[in-house]
C-alpha positions as YAML, in Angstrom:
chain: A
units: angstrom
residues:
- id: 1
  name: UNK
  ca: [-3.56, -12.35, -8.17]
- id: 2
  name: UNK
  ca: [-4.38, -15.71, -7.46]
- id: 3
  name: UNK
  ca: [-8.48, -15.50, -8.00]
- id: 4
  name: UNK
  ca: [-9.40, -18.72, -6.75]
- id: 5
  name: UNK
  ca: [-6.80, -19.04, -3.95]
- id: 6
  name: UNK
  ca: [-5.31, -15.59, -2.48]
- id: 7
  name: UNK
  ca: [-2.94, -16.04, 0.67]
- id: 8
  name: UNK
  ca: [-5.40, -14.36, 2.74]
- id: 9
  name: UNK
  ca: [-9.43, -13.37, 1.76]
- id: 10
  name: UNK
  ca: [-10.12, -10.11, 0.11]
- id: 11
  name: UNK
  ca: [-11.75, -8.35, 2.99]
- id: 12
  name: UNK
  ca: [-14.38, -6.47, 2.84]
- id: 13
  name: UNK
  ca: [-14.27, -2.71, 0.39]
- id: 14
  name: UNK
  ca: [-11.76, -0.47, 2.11]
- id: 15
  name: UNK
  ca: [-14.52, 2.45, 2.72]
- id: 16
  name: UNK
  ca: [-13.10, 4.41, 4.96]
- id: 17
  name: UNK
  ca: [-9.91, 5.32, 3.37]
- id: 18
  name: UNK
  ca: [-11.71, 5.53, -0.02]
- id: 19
  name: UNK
  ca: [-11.17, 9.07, -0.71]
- id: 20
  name: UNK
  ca: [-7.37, 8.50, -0.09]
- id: 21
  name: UNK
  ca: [-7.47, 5.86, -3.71]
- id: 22
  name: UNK
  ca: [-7.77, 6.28, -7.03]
- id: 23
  name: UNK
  ca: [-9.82, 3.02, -7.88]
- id: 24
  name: UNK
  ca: [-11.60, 0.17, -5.50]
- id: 25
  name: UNK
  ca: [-9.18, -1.52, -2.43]
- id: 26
  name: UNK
  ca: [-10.37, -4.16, -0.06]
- id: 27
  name: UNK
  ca: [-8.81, -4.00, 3.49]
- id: 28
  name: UNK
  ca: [-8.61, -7.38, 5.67]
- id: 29
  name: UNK
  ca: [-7.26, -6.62, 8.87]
- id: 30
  name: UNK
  ca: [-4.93, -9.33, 10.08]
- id: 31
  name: UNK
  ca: [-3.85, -8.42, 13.59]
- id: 32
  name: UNK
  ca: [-4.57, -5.29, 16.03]
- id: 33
  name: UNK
  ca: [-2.49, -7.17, 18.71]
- id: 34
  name: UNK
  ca: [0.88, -5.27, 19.29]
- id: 35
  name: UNK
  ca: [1.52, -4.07, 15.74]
- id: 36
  name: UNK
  ca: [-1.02, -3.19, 13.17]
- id: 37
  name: UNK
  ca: [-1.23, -5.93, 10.09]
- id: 38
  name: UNK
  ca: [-3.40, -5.82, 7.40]
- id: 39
  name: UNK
  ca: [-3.53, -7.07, 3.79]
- id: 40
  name: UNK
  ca: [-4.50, -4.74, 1.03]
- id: 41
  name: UNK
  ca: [-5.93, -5.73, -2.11]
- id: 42
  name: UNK
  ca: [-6.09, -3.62, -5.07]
- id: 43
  name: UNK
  ca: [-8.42, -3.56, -7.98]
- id: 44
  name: UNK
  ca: [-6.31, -2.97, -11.74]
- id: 45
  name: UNK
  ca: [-4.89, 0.65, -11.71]
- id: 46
  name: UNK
  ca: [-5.84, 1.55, -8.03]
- id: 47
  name: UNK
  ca: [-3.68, 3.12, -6.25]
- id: 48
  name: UNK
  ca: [-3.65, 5.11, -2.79]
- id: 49
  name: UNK
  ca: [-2.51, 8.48, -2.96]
- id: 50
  name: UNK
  ca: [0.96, 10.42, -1.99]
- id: 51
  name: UNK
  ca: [1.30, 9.67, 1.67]
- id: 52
  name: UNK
  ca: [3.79, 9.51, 4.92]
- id: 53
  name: UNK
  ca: [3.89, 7.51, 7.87]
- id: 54
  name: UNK
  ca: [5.17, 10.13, 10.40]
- id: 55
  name: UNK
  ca: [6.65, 9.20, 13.88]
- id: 56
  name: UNK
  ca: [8.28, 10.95, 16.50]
- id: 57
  name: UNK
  ca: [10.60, 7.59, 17.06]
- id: 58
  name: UNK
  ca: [10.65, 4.24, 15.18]
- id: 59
  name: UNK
  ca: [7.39, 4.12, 12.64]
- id: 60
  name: UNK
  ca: [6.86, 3.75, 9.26]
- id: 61
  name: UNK
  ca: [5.90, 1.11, 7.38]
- id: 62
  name: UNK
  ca: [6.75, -2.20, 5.67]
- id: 63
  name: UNK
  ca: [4.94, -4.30, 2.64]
- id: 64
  name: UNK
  ca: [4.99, -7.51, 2.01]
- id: 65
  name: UNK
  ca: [3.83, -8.52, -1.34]
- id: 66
  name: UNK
  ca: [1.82, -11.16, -2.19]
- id: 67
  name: UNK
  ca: [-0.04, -11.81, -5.30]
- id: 68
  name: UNK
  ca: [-0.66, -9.73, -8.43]
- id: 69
  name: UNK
  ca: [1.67, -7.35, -9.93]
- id: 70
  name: UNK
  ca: [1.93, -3.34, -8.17]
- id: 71
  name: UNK
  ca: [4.33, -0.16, -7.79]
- id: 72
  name: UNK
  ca: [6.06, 1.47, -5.78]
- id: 73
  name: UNK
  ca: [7.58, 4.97, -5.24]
- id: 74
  name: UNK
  ca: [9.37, 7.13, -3.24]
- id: 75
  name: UNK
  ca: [9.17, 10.73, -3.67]
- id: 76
  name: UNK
  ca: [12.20, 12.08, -5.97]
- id: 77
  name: UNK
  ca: [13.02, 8.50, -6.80]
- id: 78
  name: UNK
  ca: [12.00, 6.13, -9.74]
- id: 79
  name: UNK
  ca: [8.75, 3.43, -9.03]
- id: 80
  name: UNK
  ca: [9.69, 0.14, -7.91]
- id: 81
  name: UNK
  ca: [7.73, -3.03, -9.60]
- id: 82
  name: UNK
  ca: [6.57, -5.26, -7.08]
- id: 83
  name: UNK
  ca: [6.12, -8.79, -7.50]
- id: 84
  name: UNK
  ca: [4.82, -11.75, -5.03]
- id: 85
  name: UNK
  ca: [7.80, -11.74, -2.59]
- id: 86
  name: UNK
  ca: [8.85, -8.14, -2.73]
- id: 87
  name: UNK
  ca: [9.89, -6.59, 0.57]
- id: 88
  name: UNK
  ca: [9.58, -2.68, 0.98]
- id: 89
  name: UNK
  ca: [10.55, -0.99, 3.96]
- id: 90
  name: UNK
  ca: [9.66, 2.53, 4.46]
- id: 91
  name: UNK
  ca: [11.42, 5.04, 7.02]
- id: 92
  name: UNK
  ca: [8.95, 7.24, 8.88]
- id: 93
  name: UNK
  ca: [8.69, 10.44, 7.08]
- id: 94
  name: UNK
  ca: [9.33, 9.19, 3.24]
- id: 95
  name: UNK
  ca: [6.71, 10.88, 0.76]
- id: 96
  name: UNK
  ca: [5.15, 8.16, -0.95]
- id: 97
  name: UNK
  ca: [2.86, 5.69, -2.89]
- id: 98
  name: UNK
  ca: [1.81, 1.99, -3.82]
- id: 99
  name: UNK
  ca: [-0.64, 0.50, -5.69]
- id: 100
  name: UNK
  ca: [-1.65, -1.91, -8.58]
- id: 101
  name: UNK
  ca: [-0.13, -2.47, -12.48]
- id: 102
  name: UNK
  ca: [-2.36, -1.40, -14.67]
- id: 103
  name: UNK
  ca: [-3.31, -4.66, -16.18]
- id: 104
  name: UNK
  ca: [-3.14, -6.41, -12.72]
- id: 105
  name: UNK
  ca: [-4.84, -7.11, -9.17]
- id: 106
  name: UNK
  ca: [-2.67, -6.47, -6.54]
- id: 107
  name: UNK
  ca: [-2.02, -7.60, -2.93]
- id: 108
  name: UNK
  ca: [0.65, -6.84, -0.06]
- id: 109
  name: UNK
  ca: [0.46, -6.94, 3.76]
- id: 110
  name: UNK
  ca: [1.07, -3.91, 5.51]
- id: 111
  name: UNK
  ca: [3.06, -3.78, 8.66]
- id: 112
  name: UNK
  ca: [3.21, -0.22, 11.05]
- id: 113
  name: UNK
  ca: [6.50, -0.36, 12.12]
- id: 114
  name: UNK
  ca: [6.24, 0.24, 16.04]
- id: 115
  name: UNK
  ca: [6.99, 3.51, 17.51]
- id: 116
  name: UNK
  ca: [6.50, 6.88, 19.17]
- id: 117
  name: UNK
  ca: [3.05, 9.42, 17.95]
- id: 118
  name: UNK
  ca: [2.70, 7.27, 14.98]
- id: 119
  name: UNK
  ca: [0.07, 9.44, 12.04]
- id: 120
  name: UNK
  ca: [-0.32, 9.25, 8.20]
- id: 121
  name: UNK
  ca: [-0.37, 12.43, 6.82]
- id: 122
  name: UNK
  ca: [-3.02, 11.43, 3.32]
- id: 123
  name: UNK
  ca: [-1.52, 14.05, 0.09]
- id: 124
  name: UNK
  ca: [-2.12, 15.15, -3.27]
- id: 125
  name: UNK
  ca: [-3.22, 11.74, -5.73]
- id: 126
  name: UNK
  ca: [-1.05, 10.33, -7.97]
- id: 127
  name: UNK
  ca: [-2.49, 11.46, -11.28]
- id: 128
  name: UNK
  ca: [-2.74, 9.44, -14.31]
- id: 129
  name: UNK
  ca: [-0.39, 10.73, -16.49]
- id: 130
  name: UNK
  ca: [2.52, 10.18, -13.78]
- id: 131
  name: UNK
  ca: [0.99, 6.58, -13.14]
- id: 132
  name: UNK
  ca: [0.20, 5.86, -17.11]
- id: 133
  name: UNK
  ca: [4.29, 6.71, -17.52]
- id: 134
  name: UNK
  ca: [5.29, 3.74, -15.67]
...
């Protein structure tokens, strides 16, 4: 991550969704207007837990990656390294996770893709010794 000059500030500690992470995340919401943006930092090793974005039409979600070094992973498939510029869309209804490297902070924008009874459905963490196997 670039310390002394991130794209956008850290944010303020992401609280409220705390008990969905494994580690410390800062959330700095970026726009309410139309569709939900907001860039997520993440602290070395944190990473949010097993998740999906369901909708009844459209939804989901897409990241835009901007500093640091993180994963990715769909459920049943292998993790994804992301890297400043990384684009990952995700369909409504995919099982799945993101988060930091190890050795890294980590930052990507997150975009809810538009659509019908939009929910995230928080799951099980993502336990060390599938993470430390990266």
């Amino acid at each position: 991550m670039a310390e002394n000059n991130p794209l956008f500030s850290l944010g303020d500690s992401n609280d409220a969704y705390a008990q969905y992470f494994i580690g410390q995340s800062y959330l700095n919401v970026l726009s309410t207007t139309g569709v939900f943006i907001a860039n997520v930092t993440f602290e070395p090793g944190c990473r949010n837990n097993w998740h999906i974005h369901h909708a009844a039409t459209g939804g989901g979600q897409i990241l835009l990656c901007t500093d640091g070094e993180g994963w990715y992973q769909a459920e049943g498939e292998a993790a994804i390294k992301l890297t400043p510029g990384s684009v990952v869309n995700i369909p409504a209804g995919v099982k799945h996770w993101h988060g930091a490297a190890a050795n890294s902070w980590f930052s990507h924008v997150a975009l809810e893709v538009p659509g019908t009874e939009n929910s995230n459905e928080w799951l099980e963490p993502v336990d060390d010794e599938h993470y430390n196997n990266l």
